[in-house]
C-alpha positions as CSV (number, residue, x, y, z in Angstrom):
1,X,30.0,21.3,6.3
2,X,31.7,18.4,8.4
3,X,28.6,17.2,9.4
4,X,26.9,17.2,6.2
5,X,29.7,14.6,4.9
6,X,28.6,12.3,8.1
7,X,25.0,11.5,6.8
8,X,23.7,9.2,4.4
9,X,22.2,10.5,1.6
10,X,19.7,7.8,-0.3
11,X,17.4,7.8,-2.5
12,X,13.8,5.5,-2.2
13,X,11.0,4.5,-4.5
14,X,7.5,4.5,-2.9
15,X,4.9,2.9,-4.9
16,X,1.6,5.5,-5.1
17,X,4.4,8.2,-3.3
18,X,1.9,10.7,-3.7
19,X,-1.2,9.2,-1.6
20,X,-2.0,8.6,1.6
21,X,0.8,5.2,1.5
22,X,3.6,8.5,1.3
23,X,2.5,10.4,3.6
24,X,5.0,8.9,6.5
25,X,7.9,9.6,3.9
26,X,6.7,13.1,2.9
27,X,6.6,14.3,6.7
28,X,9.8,12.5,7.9
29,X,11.7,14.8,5.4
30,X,9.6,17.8,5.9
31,X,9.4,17.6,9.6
32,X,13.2,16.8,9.5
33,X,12.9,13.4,11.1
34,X,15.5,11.9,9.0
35,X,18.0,14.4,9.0
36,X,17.7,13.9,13.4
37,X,18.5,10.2,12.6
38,X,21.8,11.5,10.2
39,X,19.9,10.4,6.5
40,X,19.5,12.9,4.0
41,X,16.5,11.8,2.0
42,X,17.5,13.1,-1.8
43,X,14.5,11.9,-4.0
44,X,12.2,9.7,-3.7
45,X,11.1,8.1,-6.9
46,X,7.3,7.5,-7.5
47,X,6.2,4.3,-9.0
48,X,2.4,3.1,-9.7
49,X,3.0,-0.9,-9.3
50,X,4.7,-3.2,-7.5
51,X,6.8,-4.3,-10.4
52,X,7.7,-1.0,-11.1
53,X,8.6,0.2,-7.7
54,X,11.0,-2.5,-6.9
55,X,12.5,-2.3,-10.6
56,X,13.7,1.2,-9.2
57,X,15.0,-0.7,-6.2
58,X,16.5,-3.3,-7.8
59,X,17.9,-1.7,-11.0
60,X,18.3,1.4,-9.5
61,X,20.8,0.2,-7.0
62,X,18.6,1.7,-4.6
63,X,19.0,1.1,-0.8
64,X,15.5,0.9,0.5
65,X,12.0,1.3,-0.9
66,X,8.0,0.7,-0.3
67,X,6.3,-2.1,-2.2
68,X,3.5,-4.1,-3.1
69,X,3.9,-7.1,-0.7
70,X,3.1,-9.6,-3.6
71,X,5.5,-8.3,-5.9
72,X,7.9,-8.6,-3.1
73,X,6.9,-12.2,-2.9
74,X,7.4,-13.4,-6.2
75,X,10.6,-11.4,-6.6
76,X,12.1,-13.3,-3.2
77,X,10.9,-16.6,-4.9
78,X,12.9,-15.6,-8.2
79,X,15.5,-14.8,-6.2
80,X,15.8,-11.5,-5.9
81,X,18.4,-9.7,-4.0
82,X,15.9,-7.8,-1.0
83,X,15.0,-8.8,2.2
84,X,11.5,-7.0,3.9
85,X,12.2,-5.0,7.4
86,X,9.3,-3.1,7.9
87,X,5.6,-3.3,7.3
88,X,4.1,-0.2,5.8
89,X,0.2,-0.3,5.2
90,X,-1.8,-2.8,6.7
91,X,-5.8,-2.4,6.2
92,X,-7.3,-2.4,2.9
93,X,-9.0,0.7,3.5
94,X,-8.0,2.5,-0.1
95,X,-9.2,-0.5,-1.8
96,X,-12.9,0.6,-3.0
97,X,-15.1,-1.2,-5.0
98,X,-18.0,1.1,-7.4
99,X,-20.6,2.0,-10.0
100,X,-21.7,5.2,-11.7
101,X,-23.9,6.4,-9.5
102,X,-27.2,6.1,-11.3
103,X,-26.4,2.0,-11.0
104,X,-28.6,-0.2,-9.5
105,X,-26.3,-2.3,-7.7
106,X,-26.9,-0.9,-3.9
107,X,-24.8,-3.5,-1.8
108,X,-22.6,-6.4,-2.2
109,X,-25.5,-9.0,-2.0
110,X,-26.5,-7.4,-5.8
111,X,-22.9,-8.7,-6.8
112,X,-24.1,-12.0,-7.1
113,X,-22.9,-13.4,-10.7
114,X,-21.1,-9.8,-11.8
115,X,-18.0,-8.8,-13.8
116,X,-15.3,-7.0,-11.3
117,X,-12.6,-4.8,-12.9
118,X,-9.3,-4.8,-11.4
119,X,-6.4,-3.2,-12.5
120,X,-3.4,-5.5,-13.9
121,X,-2.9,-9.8,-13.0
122,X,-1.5,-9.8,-10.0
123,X,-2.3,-6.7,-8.1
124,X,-3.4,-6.3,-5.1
125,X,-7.2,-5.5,-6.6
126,X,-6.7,-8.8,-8.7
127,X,-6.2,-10.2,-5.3
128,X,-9.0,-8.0,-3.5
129,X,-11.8,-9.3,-6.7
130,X,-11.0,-13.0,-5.4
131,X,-11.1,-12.1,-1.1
132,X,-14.2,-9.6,-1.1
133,X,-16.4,-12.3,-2.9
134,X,-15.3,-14.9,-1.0
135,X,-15.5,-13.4,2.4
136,X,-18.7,-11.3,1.6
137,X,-20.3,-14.6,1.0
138,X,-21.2,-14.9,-2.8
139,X,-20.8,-17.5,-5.3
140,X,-17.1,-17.9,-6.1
141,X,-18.3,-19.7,-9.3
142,X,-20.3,-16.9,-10.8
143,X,-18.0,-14.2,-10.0
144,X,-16.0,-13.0,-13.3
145,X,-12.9,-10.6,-13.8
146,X,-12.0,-8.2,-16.3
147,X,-8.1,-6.8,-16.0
148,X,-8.8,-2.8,-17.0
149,X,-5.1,-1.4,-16.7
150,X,-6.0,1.0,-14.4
151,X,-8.4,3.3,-12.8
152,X,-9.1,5.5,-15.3
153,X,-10.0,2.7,-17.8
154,X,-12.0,0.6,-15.5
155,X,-13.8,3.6,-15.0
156,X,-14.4,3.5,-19.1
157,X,-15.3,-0.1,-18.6
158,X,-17.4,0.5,-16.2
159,X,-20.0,3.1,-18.2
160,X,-19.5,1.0,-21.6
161,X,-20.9,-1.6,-19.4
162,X,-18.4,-4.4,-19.8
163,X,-17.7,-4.3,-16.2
164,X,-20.5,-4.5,-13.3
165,X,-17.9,-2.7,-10.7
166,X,-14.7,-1.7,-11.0
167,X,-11.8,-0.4,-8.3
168,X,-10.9,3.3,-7.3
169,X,-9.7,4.6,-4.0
170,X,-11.2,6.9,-2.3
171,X,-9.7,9.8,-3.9
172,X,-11.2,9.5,-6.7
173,X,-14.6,8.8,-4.9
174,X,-14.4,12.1,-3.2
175,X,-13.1,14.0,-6.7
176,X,-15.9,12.3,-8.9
177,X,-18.8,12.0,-6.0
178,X,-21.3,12.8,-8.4
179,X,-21.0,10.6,-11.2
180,X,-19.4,7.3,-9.1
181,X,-20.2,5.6,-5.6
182,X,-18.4,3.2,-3.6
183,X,-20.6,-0.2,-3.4
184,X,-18.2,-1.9,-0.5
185,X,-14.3,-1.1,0.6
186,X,-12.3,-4.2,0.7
187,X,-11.5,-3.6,4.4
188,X,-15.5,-4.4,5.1
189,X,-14.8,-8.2,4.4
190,X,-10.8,-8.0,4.7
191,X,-10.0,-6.2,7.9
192,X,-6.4,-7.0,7.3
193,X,-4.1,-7.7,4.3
194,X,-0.5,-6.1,4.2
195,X,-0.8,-3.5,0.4
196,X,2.7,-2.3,0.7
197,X,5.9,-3.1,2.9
198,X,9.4,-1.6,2.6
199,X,12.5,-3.4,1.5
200,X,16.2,-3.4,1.5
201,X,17.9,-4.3,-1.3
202,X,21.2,-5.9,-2.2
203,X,22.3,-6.6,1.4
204,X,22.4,-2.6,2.2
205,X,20.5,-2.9,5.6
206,X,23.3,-5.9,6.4
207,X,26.2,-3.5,6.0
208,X,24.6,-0.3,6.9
209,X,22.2,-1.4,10.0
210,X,22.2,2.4,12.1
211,X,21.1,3.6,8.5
212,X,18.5,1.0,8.3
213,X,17.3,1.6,11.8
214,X,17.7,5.4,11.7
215,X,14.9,4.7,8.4
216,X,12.4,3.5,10.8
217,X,12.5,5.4,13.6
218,X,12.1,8.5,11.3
219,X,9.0,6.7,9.6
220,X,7.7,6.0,13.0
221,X,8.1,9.2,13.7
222,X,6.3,10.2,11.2
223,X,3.2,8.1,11.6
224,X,3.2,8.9,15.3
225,X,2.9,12.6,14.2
226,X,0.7,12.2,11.7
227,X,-1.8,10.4,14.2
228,X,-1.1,13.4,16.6
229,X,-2.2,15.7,14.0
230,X,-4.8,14.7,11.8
231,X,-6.0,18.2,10.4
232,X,-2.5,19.6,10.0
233,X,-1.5,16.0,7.9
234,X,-5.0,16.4,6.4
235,X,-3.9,19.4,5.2
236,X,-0.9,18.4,3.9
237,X,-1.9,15.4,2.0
238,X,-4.7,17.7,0.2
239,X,-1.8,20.0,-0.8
240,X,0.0,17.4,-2.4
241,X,-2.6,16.3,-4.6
242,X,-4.6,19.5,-4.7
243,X,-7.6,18.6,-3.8
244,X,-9.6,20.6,-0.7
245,X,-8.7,20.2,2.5
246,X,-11.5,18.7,3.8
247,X,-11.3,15.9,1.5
248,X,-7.4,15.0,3.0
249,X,-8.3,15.8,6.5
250,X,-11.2,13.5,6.0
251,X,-9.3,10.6,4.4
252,X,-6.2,10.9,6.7
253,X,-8.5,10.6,9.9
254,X,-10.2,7.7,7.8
255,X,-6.8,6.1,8.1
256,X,-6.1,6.8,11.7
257,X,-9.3,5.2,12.8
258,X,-8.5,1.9,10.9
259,X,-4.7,1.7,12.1
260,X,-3.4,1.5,8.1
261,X,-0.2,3.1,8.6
262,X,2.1,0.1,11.1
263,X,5.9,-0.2,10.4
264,X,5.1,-3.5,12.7
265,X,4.8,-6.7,11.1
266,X,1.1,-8.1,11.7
267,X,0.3,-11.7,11.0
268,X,-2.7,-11.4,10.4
269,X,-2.1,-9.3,7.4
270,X,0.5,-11.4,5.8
271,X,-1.9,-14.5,6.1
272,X,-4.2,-13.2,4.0
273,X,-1.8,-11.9,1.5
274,X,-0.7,-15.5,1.4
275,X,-4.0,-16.5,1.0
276,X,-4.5,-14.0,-2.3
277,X,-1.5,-15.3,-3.7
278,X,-2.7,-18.8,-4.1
279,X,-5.6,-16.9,-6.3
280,X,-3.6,-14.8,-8.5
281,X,-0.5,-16.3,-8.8
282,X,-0.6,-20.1,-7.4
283,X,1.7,-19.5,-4.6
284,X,0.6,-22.0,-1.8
285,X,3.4,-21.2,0.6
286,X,5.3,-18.0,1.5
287,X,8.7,-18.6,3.6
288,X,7.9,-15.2,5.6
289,X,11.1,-16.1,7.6
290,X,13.1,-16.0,4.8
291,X,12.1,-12.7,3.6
292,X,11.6,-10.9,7.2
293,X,13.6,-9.8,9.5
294,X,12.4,-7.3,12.7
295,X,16.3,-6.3,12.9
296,X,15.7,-2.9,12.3
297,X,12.5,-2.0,13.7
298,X,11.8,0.2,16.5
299,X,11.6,-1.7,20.1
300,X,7.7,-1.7,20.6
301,X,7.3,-1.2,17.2
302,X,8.7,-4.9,15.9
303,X,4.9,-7.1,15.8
304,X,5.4,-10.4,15.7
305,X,6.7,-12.6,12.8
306,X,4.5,-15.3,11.4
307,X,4.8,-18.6,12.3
């Protein structure tokens, strides 16, 4: 019992906890990688947007959580009491652009001119409707938006018509295959762009830095096992969404190929988040040294810090 009273129990809030973005959190407490680093991982809170995954962390007193990197933005600009020390998912990948499947919109050259459904103003599909036009090429002028709420309602949109194309990830690709199809994934056009990154808030990395550090080696852990075994994560992941295994062992391998999962802060990724921002919110500048810090990061694991 004396050495249950030496670890730190906390309690996170991972936005999308149960997809693919979790998956490093889900195996570090199952595969006992925290408990190795003296953290007992009590809950972990699920959240679907940024805003409402760092109001957990925020007014939940919470010590660390995962979060959209543009919510994390504007709440450092508003002056908000966190401070980013990891990355978390770097590529685009679950970012996925579609029609019903009878449509006859076949590639992103037929987007020319057509209404994109995204989910709420200032998400990162908001974001994504502004990049994947612009980087795929088409007429920036032409190109209209339609906020749907979420994915189940741009799906609505989407067969009423009021929508051309409309964002799901690729879970519900797989789970709807024959009534939807995926025209083009964000990643296509945006190879990089930082979805999610995880935070400490209110100083508690400052004053508890082995806890913060003893976070992210048992994330890395994770990722590094997940990576060494795709069918058994696969598996896993399909599990905790019931779906069938070959679907998760698919889409976890999907994300092993493209490097998504990276604790390591990539410049690339934040440029272009930086770059989305000036679209959906009018942010021209983001003071990444101000909200960064590699303090806690695994050596070999840090990246690089923007310039």
């Amino acid at each position: 019992m004396s050495v249950a009273k030496d670890l730190a129990h906390i309690t996170v809030s991972v936005a999308q906890a149960t997809d693919i973005n979790g998956m490093p959190w889900k195996v570090a407490q199952t595969r006992g990688f925290f408990e190795r680093e003296g953290i007992v991982l009590d809950k972990v809170l699920p959240a679907e947007g940024g805003g409402a995954t760092l109001h957990n962390v925020i007014a939940g007193n919470l010590p660390f959580g995962q979060v959209a990197t543009s919510s994390l933005v504007n709440a450092h600009m508003k002056g908000a009491p966190i401070k980013i020390i990891a990355g978390a998912t770097q590529v685009p990948f679950e970012i996925g652009w579609g029609v019903l499947k009878d449509s006859p919109i076949k590639s992103v050259k037929d987007l020319e001119g057509k209404t994109w459904g995204f989910t709420n103003a200032g998400s990162v599909t908001e974001a994504m409707s502004f990049l994947v036009p612009k980087y795929a090429g088409l007429d920036m002028k032409t190109t209209k938006r339609v906020a749907t709420g979420g994915v189940g309602a741009g799906i609505a949109l989407l067969q009423s018509g009021d929508v051309d194309i409309t964002f799901f990830p690729p879970l519900t690709e797989k789970e709807h295959a024959k009534d939807l199809r995926v025209v083009v994934r964000a990643n296509e056009f945006v190879p990089y762009y930082e979805l999610t990154m995880i935070v400490s808030s209110r100083n508690y990395a400052e004053k508890n830095p082995e806890v913060a550090r003893g976070l992210l080696r048992a994330l890395q852990s994770a990722i590094d096992w997940i990576k060494a075994n795709p069918a058994e994560a696969g598996e896993m992941y399909a599990a905790s969404v019931n779906v069938d295994p070959e679907i998760g062992k698919e889409l976890i391998q999907k994300f092993i190929d493209l490097d998504v999962l990276s604790l390591a802060f990539n410049p690339k990724s934040l440029a272009v988040v930086e770059e989305g921002l000036r679209y959906t919110d009018n942010i021209e500048r983001v003071n990444w040294k101000d909200l960064l810090t590699d303090a806690y990061l695994p050596e070999g694991h840090k990246g690089r810090m923007p310039d």
